[in-house]
C-alpha positions as CSV (number, residue, x, y, z in Angstrom):
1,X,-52.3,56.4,5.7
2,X,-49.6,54.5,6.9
3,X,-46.5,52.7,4.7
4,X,-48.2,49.3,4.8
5,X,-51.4,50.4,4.1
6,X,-50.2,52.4,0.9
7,X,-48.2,49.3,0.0
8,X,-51.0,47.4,-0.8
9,X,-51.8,49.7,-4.2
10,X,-48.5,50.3,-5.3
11,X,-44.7,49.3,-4.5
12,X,-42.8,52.4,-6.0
13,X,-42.1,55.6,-3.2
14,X,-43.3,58.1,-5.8
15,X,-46.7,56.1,-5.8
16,X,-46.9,56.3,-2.4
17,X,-46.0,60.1,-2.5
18,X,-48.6,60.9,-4.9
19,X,-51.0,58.4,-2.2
20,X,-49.7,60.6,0.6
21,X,-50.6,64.3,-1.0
22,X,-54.1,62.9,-2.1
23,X,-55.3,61.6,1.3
24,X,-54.3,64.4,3.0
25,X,-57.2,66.4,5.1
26,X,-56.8,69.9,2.9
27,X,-56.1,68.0,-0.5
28,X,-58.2,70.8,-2.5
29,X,-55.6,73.5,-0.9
30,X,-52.6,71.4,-1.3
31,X,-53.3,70.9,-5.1
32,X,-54.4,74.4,-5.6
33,X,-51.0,76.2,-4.0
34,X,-48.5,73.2,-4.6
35,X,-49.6,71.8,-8.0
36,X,-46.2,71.1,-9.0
37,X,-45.6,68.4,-6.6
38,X,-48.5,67.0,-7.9
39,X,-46.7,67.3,-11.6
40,X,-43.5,66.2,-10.7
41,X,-45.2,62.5,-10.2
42,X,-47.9,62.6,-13.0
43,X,-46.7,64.9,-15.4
44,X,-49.7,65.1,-17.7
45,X,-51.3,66.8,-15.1
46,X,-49.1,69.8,-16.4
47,X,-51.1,70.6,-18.8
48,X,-54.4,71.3,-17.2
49,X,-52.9,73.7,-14.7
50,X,-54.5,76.8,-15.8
51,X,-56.3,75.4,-19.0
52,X,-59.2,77.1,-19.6
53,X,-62.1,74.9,-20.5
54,X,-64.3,77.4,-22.6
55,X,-67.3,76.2,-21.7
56,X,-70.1,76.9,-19.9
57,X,-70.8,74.0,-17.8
58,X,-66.9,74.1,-16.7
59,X,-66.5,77.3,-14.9
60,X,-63.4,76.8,-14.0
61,X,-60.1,76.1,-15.3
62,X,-59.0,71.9,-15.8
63,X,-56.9,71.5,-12.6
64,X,-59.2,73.7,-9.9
65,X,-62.3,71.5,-11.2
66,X,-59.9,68.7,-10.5
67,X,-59.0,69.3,-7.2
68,X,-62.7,70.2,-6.3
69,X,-63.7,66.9,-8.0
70,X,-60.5,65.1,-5.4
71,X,-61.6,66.7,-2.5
72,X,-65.5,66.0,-3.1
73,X,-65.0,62.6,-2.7
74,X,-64.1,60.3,0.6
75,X,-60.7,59.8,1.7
76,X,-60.1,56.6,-0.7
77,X,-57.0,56.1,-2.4
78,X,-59.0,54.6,-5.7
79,X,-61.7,57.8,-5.6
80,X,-58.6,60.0,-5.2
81,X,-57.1,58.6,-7.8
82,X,-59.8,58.4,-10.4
83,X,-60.8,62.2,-9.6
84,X,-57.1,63.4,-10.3
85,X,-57.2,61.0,-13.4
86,X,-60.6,61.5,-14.6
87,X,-59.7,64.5,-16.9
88,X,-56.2,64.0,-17.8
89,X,-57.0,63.7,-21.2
90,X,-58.7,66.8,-22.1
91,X,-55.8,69.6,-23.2
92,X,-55.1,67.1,-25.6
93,X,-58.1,66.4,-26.7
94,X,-59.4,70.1,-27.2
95,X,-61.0,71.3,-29.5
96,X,-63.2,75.0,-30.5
97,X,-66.8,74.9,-32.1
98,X,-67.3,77.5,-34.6
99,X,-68.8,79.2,-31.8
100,X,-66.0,79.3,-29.9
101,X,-67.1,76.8,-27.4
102,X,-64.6,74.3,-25.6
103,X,-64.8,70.6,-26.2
104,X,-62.7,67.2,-25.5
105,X,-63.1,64.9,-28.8
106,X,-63.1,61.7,-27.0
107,X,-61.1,63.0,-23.7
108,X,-62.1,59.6,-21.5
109,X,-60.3,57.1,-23.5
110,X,-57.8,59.3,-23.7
111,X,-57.4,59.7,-19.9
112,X,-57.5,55.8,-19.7
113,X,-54.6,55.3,-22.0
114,X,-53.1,57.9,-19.6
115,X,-53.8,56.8,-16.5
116,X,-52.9,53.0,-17.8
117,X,-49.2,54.5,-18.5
118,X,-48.8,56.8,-15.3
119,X,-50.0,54.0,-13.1
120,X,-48.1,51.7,-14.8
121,X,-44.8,53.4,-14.3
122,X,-45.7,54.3,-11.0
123,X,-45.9,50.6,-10.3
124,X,-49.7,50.5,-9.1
125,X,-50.8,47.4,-8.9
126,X,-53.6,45.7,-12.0
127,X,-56.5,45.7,-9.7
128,X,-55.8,49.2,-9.1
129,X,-55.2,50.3,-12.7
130,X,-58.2,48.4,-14.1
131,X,-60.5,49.8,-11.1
132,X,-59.4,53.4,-12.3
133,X,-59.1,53.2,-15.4
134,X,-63.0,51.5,-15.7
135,X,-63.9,55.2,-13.5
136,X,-62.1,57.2,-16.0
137,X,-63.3,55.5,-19.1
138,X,-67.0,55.8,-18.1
139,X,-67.0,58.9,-15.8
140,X,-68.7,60.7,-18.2
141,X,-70.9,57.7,-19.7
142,X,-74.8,58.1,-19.2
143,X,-76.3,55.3,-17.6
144,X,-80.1,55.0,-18.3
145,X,-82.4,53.7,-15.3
146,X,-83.1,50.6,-17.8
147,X,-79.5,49.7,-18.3
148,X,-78.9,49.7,-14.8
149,X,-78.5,45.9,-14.1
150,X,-76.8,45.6,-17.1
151,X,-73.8,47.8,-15.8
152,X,-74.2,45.9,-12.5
153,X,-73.5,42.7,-14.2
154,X,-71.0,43.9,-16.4
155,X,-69.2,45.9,-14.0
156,X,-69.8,44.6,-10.9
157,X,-71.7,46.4,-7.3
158,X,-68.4,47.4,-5.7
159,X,-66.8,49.6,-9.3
160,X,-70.6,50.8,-10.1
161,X,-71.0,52.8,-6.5
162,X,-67.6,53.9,-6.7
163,X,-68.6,55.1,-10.3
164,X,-71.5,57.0,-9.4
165,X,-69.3,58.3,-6.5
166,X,-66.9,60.0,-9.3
167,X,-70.2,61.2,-11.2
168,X,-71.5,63.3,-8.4
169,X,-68.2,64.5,-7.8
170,X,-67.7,65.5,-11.2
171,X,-70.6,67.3,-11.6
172,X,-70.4,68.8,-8.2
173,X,-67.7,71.1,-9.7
174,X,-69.7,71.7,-12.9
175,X,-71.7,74.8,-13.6
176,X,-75.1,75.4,-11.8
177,X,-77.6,73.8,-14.2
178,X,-75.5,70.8,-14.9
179,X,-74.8,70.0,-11.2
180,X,-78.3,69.4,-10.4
181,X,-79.2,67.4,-13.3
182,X,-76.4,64.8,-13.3
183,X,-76.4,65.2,-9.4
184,X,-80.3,64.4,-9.3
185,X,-79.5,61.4,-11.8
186,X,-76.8,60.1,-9.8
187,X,-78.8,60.0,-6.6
188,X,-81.9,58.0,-8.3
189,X,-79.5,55.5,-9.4
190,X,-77.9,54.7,-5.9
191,X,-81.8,54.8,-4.8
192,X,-82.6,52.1,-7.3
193,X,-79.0,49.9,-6.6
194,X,-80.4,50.3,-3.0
195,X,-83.4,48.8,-3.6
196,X,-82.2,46.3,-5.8
């Protein structure tokens, strides 16, 4: 992407770096052997370098799911955004069942408050902050057939593809069972939109 282009969500250089490293053609490679770059701009992301998710449907650690959940989706500087975002809340939020199972007490509206700051300071601009922060606040929302014009109306055509965009990408990088469930969801929904 080109300066002017990159200009158009965000007027600060380091938001255009961070732009810059997530449009670029091998972005699950570049995240995986330079994550620190990646950290120097969005901090938070620190923490899920390495973070073991303990948890069956998450086979692997917080930051290699993210950066198979990046490079699953197109080359759009929102979906980029909202896939490295979409998580960013979870080592704070963890948590072990008495089983010793992995969860994230409320991990999305963490990740919004998150993302809302990072952006924020990285002087995005409020279309592009609300649009991602709506993607990480629902990501991991279930939305019934029936309530499916409902979210429409609420949320508009344009932010409800790009949200079921992020939910097969999400489960894309989720364990086996999982993947084809919520990808087998996601795919009657578009159908329906489609139709619609």
């Amino acid at each position: 992407m080109d300066k002017f282009s990159l200009e158009r969500y965000t007027d600060s250089e380091a938001g255009r770096q961070l732009l810059r490293l997530l449009m670029c053609d091998d972005v699950y490679t570049g995240m995986i052997l330079d994550s620190e770059k990646f950290c120097e701009i969005v901090p938070e992301a620190r923490d899920m370098v390495g973070f073991d998710q303990y948890n069956l449907h998450h086979p692997y650690n917080a930051w290699i799911h993210t950066a198979h959940c990046v490079a699953c989706v197109a080359p759009d500087p929102i979906l980029r955004l909202a896939m490295l975002m979409h998580d960013i809340g979870k080592p704070s939020t963890f948590y072990f069942t008495e089983d010793a199972v992995g969860h994230f007490n409320r991990h999305e509206a963490k990740g919004e408050k998150i993302t809302r700051e990072r952006l924020s300071d990285l002087c995005f601009t409020e279309e592009t902050i609300e649009t991602i922060a709506f993607l990480v606040r629902n990501h991991d929302k279930g939305i019934p057939e029936t309530e499916l014009g409902r979210w429409l109306s609420e949320a508009g055509e344009e932010r409800l593809r790009l949200l079921l965009d992020v939910k097969e990408a999400d489960a894309r990088s989720h364990g086996a069972k999982y993947k084809k469930l919520q990808i087998a969801r996601v795919m009657t929904l578009r159908r329906i939109l489609n139709e619609s």
